[in-house]
N, C-alpha and C positions, 0 to 999 in steps of 0.2 A: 504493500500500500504506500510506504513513503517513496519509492520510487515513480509509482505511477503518480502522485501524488507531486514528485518535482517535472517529471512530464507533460503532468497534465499544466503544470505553473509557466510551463515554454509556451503552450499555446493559451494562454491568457483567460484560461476555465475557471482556476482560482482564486484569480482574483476578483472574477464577476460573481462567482457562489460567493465572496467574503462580501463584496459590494453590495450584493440583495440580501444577504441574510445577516451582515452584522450590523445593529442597531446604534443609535448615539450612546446612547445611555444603561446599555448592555450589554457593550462589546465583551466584555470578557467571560460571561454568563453561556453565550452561546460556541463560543470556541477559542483557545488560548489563542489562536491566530489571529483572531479578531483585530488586539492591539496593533500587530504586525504588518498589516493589509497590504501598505504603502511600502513597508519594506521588503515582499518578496521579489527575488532577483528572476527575471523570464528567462533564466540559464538553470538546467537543471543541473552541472557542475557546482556552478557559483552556491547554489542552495544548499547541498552537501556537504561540499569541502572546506569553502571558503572561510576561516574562523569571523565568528562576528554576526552570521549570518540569524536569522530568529529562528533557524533550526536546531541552532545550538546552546538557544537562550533559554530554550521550553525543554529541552531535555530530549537533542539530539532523534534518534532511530526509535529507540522507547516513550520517551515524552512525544512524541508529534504520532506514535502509529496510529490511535484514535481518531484525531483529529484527521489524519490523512484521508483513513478509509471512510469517514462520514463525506469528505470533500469530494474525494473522487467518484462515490456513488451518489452524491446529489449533482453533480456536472454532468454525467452519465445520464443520468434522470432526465434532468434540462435540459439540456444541448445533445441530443443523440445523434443527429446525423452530420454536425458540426462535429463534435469529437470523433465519429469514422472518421470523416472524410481529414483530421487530424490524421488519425491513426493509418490509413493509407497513404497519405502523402509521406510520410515517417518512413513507412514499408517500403515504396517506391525509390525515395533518395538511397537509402541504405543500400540497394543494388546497385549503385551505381560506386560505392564509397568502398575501394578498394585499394586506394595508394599507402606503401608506409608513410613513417613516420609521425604519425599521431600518439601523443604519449612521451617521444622524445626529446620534448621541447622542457623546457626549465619548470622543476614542478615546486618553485620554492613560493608560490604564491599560495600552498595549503599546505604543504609539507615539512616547511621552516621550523612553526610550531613545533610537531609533532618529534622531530629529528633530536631538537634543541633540548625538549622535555626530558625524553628515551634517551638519548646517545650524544649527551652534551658535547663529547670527547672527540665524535665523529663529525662537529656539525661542521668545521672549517674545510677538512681534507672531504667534504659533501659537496660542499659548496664553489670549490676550485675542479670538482668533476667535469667532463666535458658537457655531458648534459644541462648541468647548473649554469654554464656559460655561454648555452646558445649554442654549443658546436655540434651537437648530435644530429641535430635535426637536419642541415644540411646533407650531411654526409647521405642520411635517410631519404633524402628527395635525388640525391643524385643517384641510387640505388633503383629507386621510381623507373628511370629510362630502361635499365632489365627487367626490372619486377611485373612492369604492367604490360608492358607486349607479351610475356607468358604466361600470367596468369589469362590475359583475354582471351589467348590461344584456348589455354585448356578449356575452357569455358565454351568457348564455341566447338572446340572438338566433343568436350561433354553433350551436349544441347546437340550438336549433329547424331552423335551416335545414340540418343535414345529412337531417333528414327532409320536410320542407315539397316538396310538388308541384311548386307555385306556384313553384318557384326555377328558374332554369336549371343544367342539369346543371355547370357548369363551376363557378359560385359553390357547389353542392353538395356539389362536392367540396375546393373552398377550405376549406371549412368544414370539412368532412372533417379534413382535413388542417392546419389549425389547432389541431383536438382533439387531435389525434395529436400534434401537438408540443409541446402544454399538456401530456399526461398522460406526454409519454417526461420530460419536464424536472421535472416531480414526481418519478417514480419516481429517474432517474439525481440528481437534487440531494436531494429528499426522503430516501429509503431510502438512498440511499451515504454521502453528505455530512450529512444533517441538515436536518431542516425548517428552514427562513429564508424570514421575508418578500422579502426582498432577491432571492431564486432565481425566485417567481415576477412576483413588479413588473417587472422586466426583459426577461418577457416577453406578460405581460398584456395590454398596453396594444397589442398587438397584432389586439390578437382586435377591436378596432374595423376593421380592414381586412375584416372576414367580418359583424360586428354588426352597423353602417351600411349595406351594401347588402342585408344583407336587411330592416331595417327600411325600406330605400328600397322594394323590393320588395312588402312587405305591405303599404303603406301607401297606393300608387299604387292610381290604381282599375285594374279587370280591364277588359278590351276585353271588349264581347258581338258 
């Protein structure tokens, strides 16, 4: 719930539920968010991580799960074909969101904190890391110019061979079945969570176990 809950906060669900339902004079009677209304950020990272944010003033993962899942099922309620048509546009971008380097960009805007707390001793030689300095992320995009001409590959060689003749039925349905768990990890990270490169790289590089043998396959000559 507190997930779909910063979700539904990207597409601006909750704070029209907080808008129609928290009162002058009652705000805080009807849900601890109330006070907050103004402050939630339409980033569902920034809402999570970000220290400072009213999810960590109310009591974090445990303090807001209530209040989430009351928010998210009364937006759900109201706004039902406005929250799909959220929720597939979510699913849609995320097919397309396969390049690295998401993640490897400097994460001391939430993680400072946390480092500083935990591992006082480590937070300098953290902080001189190449990631802390902005360096990774390049490296990561220049990567991009091999990563995504193969991964598209296998993807089209996947999506070919769930129809190709020429395949044996078994690699058929690999591929089948490949798709199928491309398109469930779009929708369930896309539309729930939020489109991220990161949701689908982790499983892209997959679809070379399906891409490769049928490119084996069309490429071998045919017995006559």
């Amino acid at each position: 719930w507190v997930l779909l809950f910063a979700r539904m906060a990207e597409g601006g669900f909750v704070q029209r539920v907080l808008d129609d339902h928290c009162s002058a004079d009652r705000e805080s009677e009807w849900s601890k968010l109330c006070p907050y209304r103004a402050d939630i950020p339409q980033n569902a990272e920034q809402w999570l991580w970000k220290p400072g944010t009213p999810f960590w003033r109310i009591g974090d993962w445990e303090g807001t799960r209530y209040s989430s899942r009351r928010i998210v099922l009364i937006a759900m309620s109201e706004y039902p074909l406005e929250a799909a048509e959220f929720a597939l546009r979510g699913f849609a971008e995320q097919l397309v969101k396969i390049e690295l380097g998401e993640g490897t960009e400097s994460q001391e805007w939430f993680l400072r904190w946390t480092v500083r707390a935990a591992f006082p001793d480590e937070l300098q030689p953290w902080r001189q890391a190449l990631q802390q300095q902005g360096k990774l992320l390049p490296i990561a995009q220049t990567v991009n110019y091999v990563h995504l001409p193969i991964v598209a590959a296998a993807i089209a060689l996947t999506l070919f061979g769930i129809f190709s003749s020429r395949l044996p039925r078994p690699l058929r349905a690999a591929c089948l079945t490949m798709v199928i768990a491309f398109l469930a990890n779009a929708f369930v990270c896309g539309a729930l969570s939020g489109p991220h490169d990161r949701y689908a790289v982790r499983l892209v590089w997959a679809m070379l176990g399906t891409g490769v043998p049928v490119a084996f396959f069309l490429i071998r000559p045919r017995r006559t």
